[in-house]
C-alpha positions as CSV (number, residue, x, y, z in Angstrom):
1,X,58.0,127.5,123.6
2,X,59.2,126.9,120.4
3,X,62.7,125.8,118.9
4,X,64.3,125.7,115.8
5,X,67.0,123.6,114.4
6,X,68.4,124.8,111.3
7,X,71.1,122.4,109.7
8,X,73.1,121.6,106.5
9,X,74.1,118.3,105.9
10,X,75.7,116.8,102.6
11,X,75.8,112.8,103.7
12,X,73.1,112.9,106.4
13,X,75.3,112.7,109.8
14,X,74.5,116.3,110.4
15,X,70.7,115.7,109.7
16,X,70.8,112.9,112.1
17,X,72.4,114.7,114.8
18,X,70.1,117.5,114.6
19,X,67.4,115.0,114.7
20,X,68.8,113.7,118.0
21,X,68.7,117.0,119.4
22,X,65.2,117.8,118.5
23,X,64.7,114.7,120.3
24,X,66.1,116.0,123.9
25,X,64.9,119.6,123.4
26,X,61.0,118.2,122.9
27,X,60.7,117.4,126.7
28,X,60.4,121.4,126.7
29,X,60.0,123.0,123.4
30,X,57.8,122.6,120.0
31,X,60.9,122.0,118.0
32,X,61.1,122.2,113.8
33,X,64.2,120.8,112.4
34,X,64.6,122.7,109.0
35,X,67.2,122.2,106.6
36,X,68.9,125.5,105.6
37,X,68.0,125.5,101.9
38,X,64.0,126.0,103.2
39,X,65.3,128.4,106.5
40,X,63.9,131.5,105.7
41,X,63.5,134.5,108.0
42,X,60.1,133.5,108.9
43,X,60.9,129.7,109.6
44,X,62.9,131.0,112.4
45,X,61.1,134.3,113.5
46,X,60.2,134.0,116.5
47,X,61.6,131.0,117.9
48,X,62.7,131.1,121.7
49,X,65.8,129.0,121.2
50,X,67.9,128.6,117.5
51,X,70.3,125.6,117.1
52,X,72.1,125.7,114.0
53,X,74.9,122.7,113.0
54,X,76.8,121.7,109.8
55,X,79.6,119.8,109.1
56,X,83.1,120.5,108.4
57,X,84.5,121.0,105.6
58,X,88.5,122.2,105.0
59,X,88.7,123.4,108.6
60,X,85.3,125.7,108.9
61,X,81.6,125.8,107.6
62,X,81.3,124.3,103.4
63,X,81.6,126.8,101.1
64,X,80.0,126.4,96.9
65,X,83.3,125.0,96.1
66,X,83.4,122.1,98.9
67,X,79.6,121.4,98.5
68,X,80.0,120.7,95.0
69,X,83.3,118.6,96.0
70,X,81.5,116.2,98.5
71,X,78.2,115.8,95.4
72,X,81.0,114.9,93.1
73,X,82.2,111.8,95.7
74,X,79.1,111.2,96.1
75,X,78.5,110.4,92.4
76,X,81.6,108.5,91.3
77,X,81.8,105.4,90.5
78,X,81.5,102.3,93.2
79,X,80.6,105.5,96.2
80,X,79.4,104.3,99.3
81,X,78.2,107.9,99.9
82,X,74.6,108.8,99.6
83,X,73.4,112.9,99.4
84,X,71.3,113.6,102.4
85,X,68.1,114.9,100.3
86,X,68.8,118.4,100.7
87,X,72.2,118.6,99.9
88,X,71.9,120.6,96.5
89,X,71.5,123.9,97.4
90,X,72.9,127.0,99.2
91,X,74.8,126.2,102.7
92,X,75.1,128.2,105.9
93,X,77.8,130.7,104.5
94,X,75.4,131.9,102.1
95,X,72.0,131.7,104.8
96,X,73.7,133.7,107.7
97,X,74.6,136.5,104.6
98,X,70.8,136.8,104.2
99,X,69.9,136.6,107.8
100,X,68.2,139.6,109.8
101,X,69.4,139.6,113.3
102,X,68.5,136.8,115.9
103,X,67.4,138.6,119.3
104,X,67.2,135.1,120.8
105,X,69.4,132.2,122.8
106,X,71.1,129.3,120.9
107,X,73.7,127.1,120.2
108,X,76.1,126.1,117.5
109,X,77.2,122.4,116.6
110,X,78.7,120.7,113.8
111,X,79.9,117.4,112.7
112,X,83.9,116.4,111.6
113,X,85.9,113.6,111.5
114,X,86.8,111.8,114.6
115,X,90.5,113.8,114.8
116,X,92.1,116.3,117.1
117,X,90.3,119.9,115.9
118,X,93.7,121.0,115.3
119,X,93.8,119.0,112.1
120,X,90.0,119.3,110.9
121,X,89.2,122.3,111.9
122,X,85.6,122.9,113.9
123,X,82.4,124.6,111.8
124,X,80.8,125.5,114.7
125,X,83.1,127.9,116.1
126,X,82.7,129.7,112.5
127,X,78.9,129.2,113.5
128,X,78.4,130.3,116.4
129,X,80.8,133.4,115.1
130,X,77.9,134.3,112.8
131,X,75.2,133.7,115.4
132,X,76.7,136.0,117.9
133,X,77.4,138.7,115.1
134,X,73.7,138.4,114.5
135,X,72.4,139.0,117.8
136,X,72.2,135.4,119.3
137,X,73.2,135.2,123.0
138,X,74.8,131.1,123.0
139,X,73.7,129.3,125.9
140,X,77.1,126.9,125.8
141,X,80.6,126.4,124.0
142,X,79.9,125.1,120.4
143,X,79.8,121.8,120.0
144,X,81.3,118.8,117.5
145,X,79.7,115.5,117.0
146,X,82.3,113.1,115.6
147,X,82.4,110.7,112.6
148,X,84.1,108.1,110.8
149,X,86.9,107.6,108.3
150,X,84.0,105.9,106.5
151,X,81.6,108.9,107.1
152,X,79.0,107.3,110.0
153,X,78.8,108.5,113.1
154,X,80.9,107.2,115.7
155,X,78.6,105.1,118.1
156,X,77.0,106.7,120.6
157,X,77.2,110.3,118.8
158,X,73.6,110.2,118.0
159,X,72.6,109.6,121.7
160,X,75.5,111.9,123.0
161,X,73.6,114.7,120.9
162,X,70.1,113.9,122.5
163,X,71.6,114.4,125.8
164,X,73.0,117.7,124.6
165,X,70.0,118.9,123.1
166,X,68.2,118.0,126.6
167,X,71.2,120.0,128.6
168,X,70.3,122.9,126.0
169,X,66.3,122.4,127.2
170,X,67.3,122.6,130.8
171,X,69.3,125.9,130.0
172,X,67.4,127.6,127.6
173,X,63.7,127.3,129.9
174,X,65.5,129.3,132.6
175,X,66.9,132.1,130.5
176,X,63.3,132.4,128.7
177,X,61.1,132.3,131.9
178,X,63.6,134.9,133.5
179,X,63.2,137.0,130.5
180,X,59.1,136.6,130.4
181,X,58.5,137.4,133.9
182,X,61.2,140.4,133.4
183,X,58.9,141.7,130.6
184,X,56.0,141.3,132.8
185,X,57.0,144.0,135.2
């Protein structure tokens, strides 16, 4: 079985994290982790389980005007910020616009500073929004994976998200074997 993880990150905490849950889903699947600015149709066609996760930005998914915000930090003078290295580029907004539909099972995650959701907002409710409006049944709630004032993750994120990825692996195999043998009759 194969998954996909298909993220957007601008400072690398989102990349990490979908890292992390490549690393619990591979007990069960092939798993590519692709950044959204090389997730074409094809990348994903096919896939028996689609994880997609980005970070917050102004209470939902980035848009072109908060991308090029958080590059512009990045570069000023005396930043501690570095660009994850496929930052530059079109985000999620613009890749679910250009998505075909997703007859599969998935999950949504994003990352956001370590607040109460009332005051950051959540991405991956906007996510998993989209994925559902394209035909992807989710397998659990979305999902936030927290970080810093000082833009790391909080310790023990990382490790939190490999045991969510493996909770997704334990899920998904059910729901795909169920729906094999039911194609088999």
């Amino acid at each position: 079985m194969r998954a996909v993880i298909v993220y957007e990150s601008m400072y690398g905490n989102t990349h990490l994290v979908a890292d992390a849950v490549a690393d619990g889903l591979a007990s069960v699947y092939q798993v590519d982790v692709v950044p959204v600015v090389r997730a074409d149709p094809q990348e994903i066609g096919g896939a028996d389980l689609v994880v997609v996760g980005g970070p917050t930005h102004a209470h939902g998914m980035t848009r072109a005007s908060t991308r090029q915000a958080a590059i512009a930090d990045a570069h000023t003078p005396d930043s501690p910020l570095s660009m994850d290295t496929d930052a530059e580029g079109p985000g999620l907004r613009e890749w679910f616009d250009a998505l075909p539909s997703l007859p599969t099972v998935g999950a949504a995650f994003d990352t956001r500073v370590d607040l109460p959701s009332v005051l950051t907002g959540r991405a991956s409710k906007a996510i998993a929004r989209r994925l559902r409006q394209h035909g992807l049944t989710l397998l659990v709630e979305p999902e936030s994976f927290l970080v810093t004032k000082q833009n790391q993750l909080e310790p023990g994120e990382a490790d939190r998200a490999r045991d969510w990825g493996a909770r997704l692996a334990g899920m998904a195999a059910p729901v795909q074997h169920h729906g094999e043998a039911g194609a088999n009759r």
